[in-house]
C-alpha positions as CSV (number, residue, x, y, z in Angstrom):
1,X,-10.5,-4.3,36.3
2,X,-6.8,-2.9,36.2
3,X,-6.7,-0.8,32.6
4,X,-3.1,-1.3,32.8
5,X,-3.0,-4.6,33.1
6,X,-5.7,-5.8,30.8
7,X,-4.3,-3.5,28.1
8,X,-1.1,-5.5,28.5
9,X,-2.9,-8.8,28.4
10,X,-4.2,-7.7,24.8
11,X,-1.0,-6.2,23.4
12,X,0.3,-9.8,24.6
13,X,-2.7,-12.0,23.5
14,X,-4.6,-10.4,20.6
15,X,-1.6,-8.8,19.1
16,X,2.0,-10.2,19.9
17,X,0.8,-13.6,19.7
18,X,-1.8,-13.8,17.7
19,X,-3.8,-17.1,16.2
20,X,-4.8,-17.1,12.4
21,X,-8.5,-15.9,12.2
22,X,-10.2,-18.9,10.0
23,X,-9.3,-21.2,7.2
24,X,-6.8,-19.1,4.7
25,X,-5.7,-17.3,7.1
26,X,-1.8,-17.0,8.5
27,X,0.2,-15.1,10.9
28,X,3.4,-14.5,10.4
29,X,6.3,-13.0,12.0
30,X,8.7,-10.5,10.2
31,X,11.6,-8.9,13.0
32,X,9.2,-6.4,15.1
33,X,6.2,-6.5,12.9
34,X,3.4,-9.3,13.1
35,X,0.7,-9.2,10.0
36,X,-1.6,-11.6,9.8
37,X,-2.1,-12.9,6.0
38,X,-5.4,-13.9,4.8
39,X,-7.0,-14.7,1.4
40,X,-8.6,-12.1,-1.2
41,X,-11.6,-11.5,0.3
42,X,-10.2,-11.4,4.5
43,X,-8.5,-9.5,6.4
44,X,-5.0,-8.4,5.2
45,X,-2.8,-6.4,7.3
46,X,-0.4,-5.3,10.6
47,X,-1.9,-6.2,14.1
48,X,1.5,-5.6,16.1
49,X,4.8,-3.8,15.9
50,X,7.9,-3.2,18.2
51,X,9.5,-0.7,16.4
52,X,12.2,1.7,17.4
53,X,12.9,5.4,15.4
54,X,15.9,3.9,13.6
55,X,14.5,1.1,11.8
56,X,10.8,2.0,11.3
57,X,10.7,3.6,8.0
58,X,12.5,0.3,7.0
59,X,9.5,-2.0,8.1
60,X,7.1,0.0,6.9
61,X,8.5,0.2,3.6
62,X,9.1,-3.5,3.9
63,X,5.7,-4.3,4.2
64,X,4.0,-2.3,1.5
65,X,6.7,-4.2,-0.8
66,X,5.3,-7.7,1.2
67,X,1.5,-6.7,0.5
68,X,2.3,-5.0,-3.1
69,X,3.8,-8.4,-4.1
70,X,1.0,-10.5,-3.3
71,X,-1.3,-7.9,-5.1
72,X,-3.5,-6.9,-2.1
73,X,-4.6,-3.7,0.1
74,X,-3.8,-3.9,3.5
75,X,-4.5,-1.9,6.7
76,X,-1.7,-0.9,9.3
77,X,-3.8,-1.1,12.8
78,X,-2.1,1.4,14.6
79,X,-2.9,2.0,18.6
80,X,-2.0,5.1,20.4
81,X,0.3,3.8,23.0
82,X,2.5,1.8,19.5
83,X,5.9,3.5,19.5
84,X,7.7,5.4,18.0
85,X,5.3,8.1,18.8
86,X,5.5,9.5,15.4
87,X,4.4,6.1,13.9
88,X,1.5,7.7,12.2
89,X,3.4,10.6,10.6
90,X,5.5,8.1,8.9
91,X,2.8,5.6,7.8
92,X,1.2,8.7,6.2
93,X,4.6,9.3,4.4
94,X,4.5,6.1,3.5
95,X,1.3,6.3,1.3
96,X,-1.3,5.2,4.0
97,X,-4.8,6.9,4.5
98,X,-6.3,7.1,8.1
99,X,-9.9,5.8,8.5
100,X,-12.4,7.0,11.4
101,X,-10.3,6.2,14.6
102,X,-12.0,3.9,17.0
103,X,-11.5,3.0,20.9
104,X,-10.7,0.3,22.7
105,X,-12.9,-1.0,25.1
106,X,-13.2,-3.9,27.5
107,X,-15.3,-5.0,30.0
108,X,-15.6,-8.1,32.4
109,X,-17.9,-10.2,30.3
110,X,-20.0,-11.7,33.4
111,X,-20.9,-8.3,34.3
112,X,-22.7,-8.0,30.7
113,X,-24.0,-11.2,31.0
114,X,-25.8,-10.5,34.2
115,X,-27.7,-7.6,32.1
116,X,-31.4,-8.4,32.6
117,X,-32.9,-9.3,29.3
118,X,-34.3,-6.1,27.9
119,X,-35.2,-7.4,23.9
120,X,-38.0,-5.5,22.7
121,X,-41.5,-6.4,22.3
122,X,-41.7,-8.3,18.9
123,X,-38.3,-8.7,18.3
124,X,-36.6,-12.3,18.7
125,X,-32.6,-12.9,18.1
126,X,-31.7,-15.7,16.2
127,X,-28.9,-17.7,16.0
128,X,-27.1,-17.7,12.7
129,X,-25.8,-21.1,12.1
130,X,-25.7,-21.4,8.2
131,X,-25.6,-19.8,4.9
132,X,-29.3,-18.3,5.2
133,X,-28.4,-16.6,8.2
134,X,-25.5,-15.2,7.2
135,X,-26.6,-13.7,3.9
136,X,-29.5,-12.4,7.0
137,X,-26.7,-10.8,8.5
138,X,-25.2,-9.1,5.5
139,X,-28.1,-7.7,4.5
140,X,-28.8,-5.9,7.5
141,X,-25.3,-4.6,7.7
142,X,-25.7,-3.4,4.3
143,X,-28.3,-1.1,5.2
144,X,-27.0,-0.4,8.7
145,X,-23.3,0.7,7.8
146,X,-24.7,2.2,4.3
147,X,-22.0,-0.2,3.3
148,X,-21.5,-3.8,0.9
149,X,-20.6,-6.9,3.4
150,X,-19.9,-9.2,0.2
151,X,-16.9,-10.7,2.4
152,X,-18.8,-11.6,5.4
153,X,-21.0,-13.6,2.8
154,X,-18.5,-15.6,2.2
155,X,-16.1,-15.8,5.2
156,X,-18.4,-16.4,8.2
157,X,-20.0,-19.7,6.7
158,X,-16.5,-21.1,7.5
159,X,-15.6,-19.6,10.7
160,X,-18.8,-20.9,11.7
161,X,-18.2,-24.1,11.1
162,X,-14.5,-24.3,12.8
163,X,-16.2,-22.7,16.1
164,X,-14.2,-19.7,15.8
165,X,-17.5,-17.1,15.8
166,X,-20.9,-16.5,17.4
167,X,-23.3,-14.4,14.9
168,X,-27.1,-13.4,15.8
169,X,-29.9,-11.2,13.8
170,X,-32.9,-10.2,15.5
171,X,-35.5,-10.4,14.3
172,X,-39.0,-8.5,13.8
173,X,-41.8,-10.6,12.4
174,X,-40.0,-12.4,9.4
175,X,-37.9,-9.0,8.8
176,X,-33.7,-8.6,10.0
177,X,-33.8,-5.4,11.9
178,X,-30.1,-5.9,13.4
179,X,-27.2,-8.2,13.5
180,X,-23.9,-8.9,15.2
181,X,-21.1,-11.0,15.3
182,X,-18.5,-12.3,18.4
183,X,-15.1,-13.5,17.5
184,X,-13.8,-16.4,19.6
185,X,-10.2,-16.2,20.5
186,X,-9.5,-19.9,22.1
187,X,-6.6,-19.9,24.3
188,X,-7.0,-16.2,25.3
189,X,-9.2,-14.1,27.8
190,X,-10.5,-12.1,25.2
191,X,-13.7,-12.6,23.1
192,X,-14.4,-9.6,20.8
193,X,-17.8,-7.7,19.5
194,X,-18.2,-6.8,16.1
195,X,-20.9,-5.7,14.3
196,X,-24.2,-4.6,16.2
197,X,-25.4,-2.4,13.2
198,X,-29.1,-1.5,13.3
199,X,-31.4,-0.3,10.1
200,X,-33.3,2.8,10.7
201,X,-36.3,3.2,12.2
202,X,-35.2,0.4,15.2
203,X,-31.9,2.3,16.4
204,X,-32.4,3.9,20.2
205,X,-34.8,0.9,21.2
206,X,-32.5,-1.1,23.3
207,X,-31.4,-3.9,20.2
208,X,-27.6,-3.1,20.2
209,X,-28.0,-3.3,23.9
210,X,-29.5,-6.7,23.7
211,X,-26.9,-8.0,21.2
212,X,-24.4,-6.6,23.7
213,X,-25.8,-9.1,26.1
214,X,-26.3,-12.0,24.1
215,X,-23.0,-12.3,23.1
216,X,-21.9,-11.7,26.5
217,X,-23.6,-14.4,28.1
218,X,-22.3,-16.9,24.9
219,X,-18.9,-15.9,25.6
220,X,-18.9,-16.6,29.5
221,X,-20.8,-20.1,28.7
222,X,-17.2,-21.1,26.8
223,X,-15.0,-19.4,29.3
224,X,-13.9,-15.8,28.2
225,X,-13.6,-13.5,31.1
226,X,-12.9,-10.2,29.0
227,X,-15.4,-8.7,26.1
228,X,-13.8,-6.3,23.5
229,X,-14.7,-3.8,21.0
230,X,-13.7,-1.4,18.7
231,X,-16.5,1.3,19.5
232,X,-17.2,3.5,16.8
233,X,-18.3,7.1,18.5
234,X,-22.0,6.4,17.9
235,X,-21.5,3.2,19.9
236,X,-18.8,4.4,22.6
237,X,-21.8,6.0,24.5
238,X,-23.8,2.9,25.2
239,X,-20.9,0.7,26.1
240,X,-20.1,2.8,28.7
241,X,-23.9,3.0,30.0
242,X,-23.3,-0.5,30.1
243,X,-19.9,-1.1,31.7
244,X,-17.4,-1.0,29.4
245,X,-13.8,1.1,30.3
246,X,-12.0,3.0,27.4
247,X,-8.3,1.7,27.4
248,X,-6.7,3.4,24.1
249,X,-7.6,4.7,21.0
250,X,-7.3,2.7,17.3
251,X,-7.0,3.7,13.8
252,X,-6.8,1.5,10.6
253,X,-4.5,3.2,8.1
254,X,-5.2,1.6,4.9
255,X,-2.9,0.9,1.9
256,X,-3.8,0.4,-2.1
């Protein structure tokens, strides 16, 4: 796999030209900046920008006005190759707050899929495919991330029905013990990992590893050659056990 080259592919594909990401959901265009728009409880915020020193205070301040209007926070996803160079200094200056930065990492997603099955004993993944297993999946995130998931409650039931996501829990016995989610990118290489959370007392017993494959081997059944991730730094570590190459670095800075 040429870093280069797949880096560009995603800048191109996942960023430049972007689809919507479900019902309620828009992408729009404004001079060097692309933001995708969605409802209350989605995604708000700025997946791609050209921007040159002269005119990026400008944008930036343009959008905040953009979001501020419509009455909703938004995050700025800033990559470390985006230019200017000093983009984050100024998104700072312009009232944003950095979250945990992330990397990107891709890998070729038949390579996953070719993982040998290695679920543990007891433990079965199940496909989520209505409301029951999604509020499954919520509730493990909740006590995985230590964090509410009230939006993928009530998002996912409609990205699941357009086709536009792939979400499993495993399970032990009748309890959720983890949970992840794949985003479906039609018309692109890229499928992308999300999720993968764990509760305590399961974590370092190959789950995350076998939710890794099983959205693998989903994505290369409809045709994605690439799988990619945000990796958090807990996570970064197993990726790479497992195949996946580092290709930048990404931070959400968030605004009120």
């Amino acid at each position: 796999m040429n870093s280069e080259e797949v880096l560009a592919a995603f800048d191109r594909e996942l960023r430049r030209e972007a689809a919507p990401e479900g019902a309620g959901s828009v992408v729009e265009r404004d001079g060097d900046v692309v933001r995708m728009v969605g409802p209350e409880h989605g995604w708000n915020g700025i997946i791609w920008s050209g921007l040159g020193d002269a005119g990026a205070d400008a944008a930036i301040a343009e959008q905040v006005r953009y979001f501020g209007a419509l009455g909703r926070p938004f995050e700025w996803k800033l990559y470390a190759h985006d230019r200017p160079a000093d983009l984050d200094r100024r998104l700072l200056a312009a009232g944003f707050t950095p979250e945990p930065a992330e990397t990107l990492m891709v890998a070729e997603a038949a390579g996953i899929a070719a993982e040998p099955d290695a679920v543990p004993a007891g433990v079965r993944l199940v496909p989520v495919t209505g409301q029951d297993g999604v509020d499954l999946l919520a509730d493990v995130h909740d006590l995985a991330f230590d964090a509410v998931h009230e939006h993928l409650r009530k998002a996912l039931p409609a990205q699941l029905a357009a086709g536009t996501v792939i979400a499993v829990v495993a399970m032990a016995g009748d309890t959720p013990i983890s949970a992840a989610r794949m985003d479906l990118h039609p018309g692109t290489a890229f499928a992308s990992l999300w999720g993968g959370g764990t509760v305590p007392g399961w974590r370092g017993k190959g789950v995350y590893r076998a939710l890794v494959a099983y959205r693998a081997r989903e994505a290369v059944a409809r045709g994605y050659r690439y799988l990619q991730v945000d990796a958090s730094d807990q996570s970064r570590p197993i990726l790479e056990r497992l195949g996946f190459a580092s290709l930048t670095t990404t931070t959400p800075y968030a605004h009120p």
